[in-house]
N, C-alpha and C positions, 0 to 999 in steps of 0.2 A: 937598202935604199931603193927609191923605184924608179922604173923609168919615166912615167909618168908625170909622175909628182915627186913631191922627196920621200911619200910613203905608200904610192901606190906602184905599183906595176903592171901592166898589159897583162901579166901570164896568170894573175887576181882577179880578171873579168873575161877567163875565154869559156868559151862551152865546157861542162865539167863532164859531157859525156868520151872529152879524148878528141872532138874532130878537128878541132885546133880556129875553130870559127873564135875571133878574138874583136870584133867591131864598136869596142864600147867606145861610147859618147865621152870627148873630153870633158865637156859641161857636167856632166855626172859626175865624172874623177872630181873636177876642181871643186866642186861642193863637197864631194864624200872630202877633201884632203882642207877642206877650211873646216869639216865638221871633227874632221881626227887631230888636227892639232888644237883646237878647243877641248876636248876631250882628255889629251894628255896621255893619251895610252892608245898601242896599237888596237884597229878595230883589222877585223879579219871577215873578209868576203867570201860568204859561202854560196850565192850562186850572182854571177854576170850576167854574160851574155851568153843565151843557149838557140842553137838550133833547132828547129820547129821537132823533128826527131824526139830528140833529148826533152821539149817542153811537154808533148803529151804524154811524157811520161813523171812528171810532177803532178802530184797528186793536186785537185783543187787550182792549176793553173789555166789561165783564158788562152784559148786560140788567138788571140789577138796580147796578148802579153808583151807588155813595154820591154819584158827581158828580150825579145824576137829582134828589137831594134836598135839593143844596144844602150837604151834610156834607161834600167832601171839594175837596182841592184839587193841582194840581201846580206844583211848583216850582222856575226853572230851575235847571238843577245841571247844566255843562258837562265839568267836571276834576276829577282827583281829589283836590285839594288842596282846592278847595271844597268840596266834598264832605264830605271831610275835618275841617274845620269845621266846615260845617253839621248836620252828621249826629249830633252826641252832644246836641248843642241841642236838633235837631228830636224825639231819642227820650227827650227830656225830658218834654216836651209833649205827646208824642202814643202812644197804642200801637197806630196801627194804621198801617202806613210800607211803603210799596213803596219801591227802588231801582232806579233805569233808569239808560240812560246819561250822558242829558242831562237829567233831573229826577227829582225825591223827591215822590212820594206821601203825604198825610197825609191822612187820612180819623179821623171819630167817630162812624163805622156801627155802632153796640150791637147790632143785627141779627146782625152777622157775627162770628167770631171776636173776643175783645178785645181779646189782645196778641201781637201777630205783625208778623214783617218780613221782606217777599218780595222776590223779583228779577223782573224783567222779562226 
């Protein structure tokens, strides 16, 4: 169970370089936790919230990265049958979505474009 939500946890969205920077946006969780129990199966967060440190060293990630503020999240997505799945849930929820090959992007950067969805 999480603290968060009933299926998210704080320690799901801290910096995964170890510095313990954990600042994620409840409005994110609350979306990610309407989009997992639509879903019906655990979704698993492979990166949250990272410190500027930690983000230049993600390949392909912006100096300005919604991850910096806590706004965005990635999600793992192996296959394309999950994928498959997840993906009309997630553009429920959310209108700002990257697609990679092994996770989905969900960010609520107001900053940036509002309704858009990229490829990696």
């Amino acid at each position: 169970m999480g603290d968060m939500t009933a299926h998210f946890s704080r320690s799901e969205f801290s910096c995964k370089c170890g510095c313990g920077l954990s600042g994620i946006h409840l409005d994110l969780v609350k979306k990610l936790e309407c989009v997992r129990e639509r879903f019906g199966m655990p979704i698993r967060v492979t990166s949250g919230m990272r410190c500027r440190k930690h983000n230049k060293k993600i390949a392909g990630s912006s100096e300005y990265s919604a991850h910096l503020f806590g706004l965005a999240a990635d999600l793992a997505c192996t296959d394309s049958s999950t994928r498959h799945s997840l993906l009309p849930i997630v553009l429920d929820e959310f209108n700002r979505v990257g697609i990679a090959k092994d996770f989905i992007h969900v960010d609520l950067d107001s900053m940036k474009d509002r309704d858009v969805v990229w490829t990696y």
